[in-house]
C-alpha positions in Angstrom: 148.6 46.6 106.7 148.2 47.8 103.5 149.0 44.8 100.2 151.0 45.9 97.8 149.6 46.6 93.9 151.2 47.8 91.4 150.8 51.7 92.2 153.0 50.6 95.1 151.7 50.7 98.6 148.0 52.3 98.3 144.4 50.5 98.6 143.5 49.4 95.2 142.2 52.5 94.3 144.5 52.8 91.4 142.6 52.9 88.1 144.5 50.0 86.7 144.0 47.5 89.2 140.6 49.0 89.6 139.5 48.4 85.9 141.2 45.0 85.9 139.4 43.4 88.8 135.8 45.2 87.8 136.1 44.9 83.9 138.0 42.1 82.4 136.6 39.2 83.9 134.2 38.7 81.3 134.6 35.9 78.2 134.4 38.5 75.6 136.6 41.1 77.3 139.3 38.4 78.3 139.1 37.0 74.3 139.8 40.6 72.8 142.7 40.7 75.9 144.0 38.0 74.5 143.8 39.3 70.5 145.9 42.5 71.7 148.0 40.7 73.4 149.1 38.4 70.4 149.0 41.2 68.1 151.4 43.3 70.7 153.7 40.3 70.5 153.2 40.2 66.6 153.9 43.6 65.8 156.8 43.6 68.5 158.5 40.4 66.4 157.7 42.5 62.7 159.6 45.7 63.9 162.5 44.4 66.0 163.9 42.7 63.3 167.4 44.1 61.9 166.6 46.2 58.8 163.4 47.6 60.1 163.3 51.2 60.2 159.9 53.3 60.4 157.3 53.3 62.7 155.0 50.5 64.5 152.0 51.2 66.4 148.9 49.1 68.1 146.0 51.6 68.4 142.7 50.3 70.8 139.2 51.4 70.5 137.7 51.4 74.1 133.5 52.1 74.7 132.6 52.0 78.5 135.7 50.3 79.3 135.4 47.8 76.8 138.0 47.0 74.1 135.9 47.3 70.7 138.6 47.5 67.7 142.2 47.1 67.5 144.6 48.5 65.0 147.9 47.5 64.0 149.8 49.6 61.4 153.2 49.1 60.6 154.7 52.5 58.3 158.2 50.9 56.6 161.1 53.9 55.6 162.7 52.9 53.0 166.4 54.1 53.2 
C-alpha cells in the first residue's frame, strides 16, 4: 500500500515532498522558511485591504536548493 502525499497516491517521488524531506531540515533553511512565510502573510495583509489596487509580489532567490534572498515589492495604482 501506497501512503498518500500531496501529489496524491504516488511514492514520494514528487519533487515537492522530495525537496522538503532532503532540504529543509536544516537551522538556516528552516529560519529563512520562516522569514517567507511571515513576509507571505505580510504582504498578503498590505494588499487585501479595501482600497488597494496594483500589484503585490514575493520573489525568492534559490542556489542549490537553498533560499538565499527574498523580495517583497508592493507597486500601488493610484486611481
Amino acid at each position: 500500500m501506497v501512503a498518500k502525499n500531496s501529489c496524491g497516491n504516488i511514492p514520494p517521488i514528487c519533487y515537492s515532498d522530495a525537496m522538503i524531506q532532503t532540504r529543509v531540515q536544516t537551522t538556516p533553511q528552516m529560519n529563512m522558511i520562516e522569514r517567507v512565510e511571515q513576509a507571505l502573510a505580510q504582504l498578503l495583509a498590505d494588499a487585501s485591504r479595501r482600497g488597494f489596487y496594483g500589484e503585490a509580489g514575493l520573489t525568492l532567490s534559490v542556489q542549490d536548493g537553498r533560499i538565499q534572498h527574498i523580495r517583497v515589492a508592493i507597486e500601488r495604482m493610484i486611481k
